[in-house]
Structure formats: C-alpha cells, structure tokens
N, C-alpha and C positions, 0 to 999 in steps of 0.2 A: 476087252483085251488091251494091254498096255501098247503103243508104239513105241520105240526105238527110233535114236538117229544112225544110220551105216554110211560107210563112206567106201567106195569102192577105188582104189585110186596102184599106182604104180605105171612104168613102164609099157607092159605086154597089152596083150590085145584083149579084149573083152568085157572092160567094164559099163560101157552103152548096153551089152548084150545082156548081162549080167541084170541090170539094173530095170531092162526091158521084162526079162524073162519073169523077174518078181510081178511085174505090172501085170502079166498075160496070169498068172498062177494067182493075182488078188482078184483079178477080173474073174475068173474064173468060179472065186468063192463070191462072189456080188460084192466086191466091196468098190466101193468110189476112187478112181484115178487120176489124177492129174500131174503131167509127164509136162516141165517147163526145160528149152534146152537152151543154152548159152551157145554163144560162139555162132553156134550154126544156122543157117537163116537160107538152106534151100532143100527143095523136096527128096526128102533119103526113105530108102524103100520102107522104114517103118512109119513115115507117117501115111504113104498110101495104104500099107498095112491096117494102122489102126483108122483111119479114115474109111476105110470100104469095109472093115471087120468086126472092129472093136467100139463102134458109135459110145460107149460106157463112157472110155477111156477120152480124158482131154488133154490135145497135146497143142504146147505151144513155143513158138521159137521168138527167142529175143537176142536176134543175133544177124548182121546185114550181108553176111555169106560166109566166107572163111579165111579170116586173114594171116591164120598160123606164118605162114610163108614171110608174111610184112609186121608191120607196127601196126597196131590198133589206131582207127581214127576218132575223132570226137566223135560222128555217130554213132561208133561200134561201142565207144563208152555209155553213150547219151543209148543204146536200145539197152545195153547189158544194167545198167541202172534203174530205167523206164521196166525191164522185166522183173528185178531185184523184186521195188518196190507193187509190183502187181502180184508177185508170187509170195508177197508178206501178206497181203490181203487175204489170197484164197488161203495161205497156213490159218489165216487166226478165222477165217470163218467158220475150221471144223467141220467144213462139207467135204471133205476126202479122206476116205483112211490110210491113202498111201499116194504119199508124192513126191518125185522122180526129178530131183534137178540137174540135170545132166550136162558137163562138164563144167558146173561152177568152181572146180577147182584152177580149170585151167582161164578163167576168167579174173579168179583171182589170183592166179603165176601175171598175168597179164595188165594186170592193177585197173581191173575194170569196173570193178569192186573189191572192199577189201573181206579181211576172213571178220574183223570186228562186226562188219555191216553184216555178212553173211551170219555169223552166231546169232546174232538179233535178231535177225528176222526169224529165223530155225527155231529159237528161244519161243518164237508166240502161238506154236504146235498144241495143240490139246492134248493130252495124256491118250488117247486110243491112236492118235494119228501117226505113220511110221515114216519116216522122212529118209530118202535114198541120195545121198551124192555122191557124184564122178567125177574123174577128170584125174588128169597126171599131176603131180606138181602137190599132192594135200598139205598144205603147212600143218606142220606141229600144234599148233594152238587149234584146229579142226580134229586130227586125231584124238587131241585129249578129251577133246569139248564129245566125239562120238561115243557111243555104245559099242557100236562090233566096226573096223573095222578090216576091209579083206584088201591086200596088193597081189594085183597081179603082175605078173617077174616074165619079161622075156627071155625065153631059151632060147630060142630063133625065131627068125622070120623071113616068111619067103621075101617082102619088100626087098631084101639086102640083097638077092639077086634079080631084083629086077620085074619083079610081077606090081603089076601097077592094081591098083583098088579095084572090088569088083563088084559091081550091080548087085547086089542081093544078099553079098557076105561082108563086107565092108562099109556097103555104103548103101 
C-alpha cells in the first residue's frame, strides 16, 4: 500500500486529535507507529495514554515545555533541530508505516526549523510509509509539497469565554 504525506493544519481545534486518532486506527490494523511531537516537552494525557495502552505506538517529544506565550530559546531551537534530525533517521529507516509529527508546522511559523529542512527530511519516506503533520501556520511550499491536505476553521470556542484547557480534552 502506497503512503501519502497529510498535513493537518488551520486555526480550530483538532488537529493533534486528528492526527492521534489515525495512529490509534493504524495501530489497530498492526501497522508500526511513531508519533514525534515539536514544541511540546511535558506529559499530556496522550502519552500516558499511549504509554499504559498503546506499547506499539513510539511517542517522542523534542520540545523543553511550551513556549507559545514567549520567543523560543536556543534550547528550544537546539531540541526542535536535535528532534528534526532523529525523526530523519527513523523516516529513511522504513520501520514505521505511519508517522505523526505533530506541530512541525508551528515550529516552523517559529523558525525552529525551516519548511526546506522539513521537506527533506519527509523527502527520505519509503513509498508504503504515510507521514502526518500538524500544526497552525502550514506554509504554502508544505501544502504544495503534501497529498491530502485538511484545515481545520474555528467557529467558536469556548476559550473566548473563559474556560481554561482541560485534563483529558485539551490537554
């Protein structure tokens, strides 16, 4: 079976969930997972998830907490780079048939990496392997370079009146 590149990207809410729920439904059929996530570098309820559940599934974070709020520091460069080039490895080894980089887009809105470095390494994919990325912000040169991608569009959200993130649906 051929793999695809998808980019799941826009505004609204859902593209981690999205990008997870594919993971849980390959896992499912026995295929090989590995879920690398950017930015984020503390324990959110899907890695205990796949950690207590999903032992298949390999999940890794290359990212020193969450600095949305600030400017990225030389570490948060130096992990988002250090993950780039580890998550180039496991593509070209062809041991996964579906892996999950999750918010590399907003890594590279954040010039952690760029989208150049990003295609390249995507570029050394095996033909069966299906490559999933996330994140707000997809440059133009990612869309074109993908297969399918999906935006998701904010209608509303509760955030705007005031409901703060919650254990187990957000976070």
């Amino acid at each position: 079976m051929k793999g695809y590149v998808q980019v799941y990207t826009g505004n609204g809410k859902g593209k981690t969930t999205a990008a997870l729920g594919l993971a849980l439904r390959a896992t499912g059929a026995g295929k090989k997972v590995f879920i690398a996530q950017f930015i984020k570098g503390r324990t959110y309820s899907e890695i205990t998830a796949i950690n207590n559940y999903l032992p298949a599934v390999i999940i890794k974070q290359y990212g020193m907490g969450c600095f949305i709020v600030n400017k990225p520091c030389l570490e948060d460069i130096e992990a988002a780079k250090k993950g780039l080039e580890h998550v180039s490895e496991v593509i070209a080894s062809g041991e996964y048939d579906l892996i999950v980089l999750d918010e590399a887009c907003i890594a590279i809105y954040y010039e952690l990496f760029t989208v150049e470095e990003l295609i390249r390494v995507i570029s050394r994919k095996k033909d069966k392997t299906e490559i999933v990325i996330t994140g707000r912000y997809a440059p133009q040169k990612l869309l074109d370079f993908a297969d399918l991608v999906t935006e998701m569009i904010e209608i509303k959200h509760y955030f705007k009146s005031g409901v703060e993130a919650r254990k187990g649906i957000e976070y």
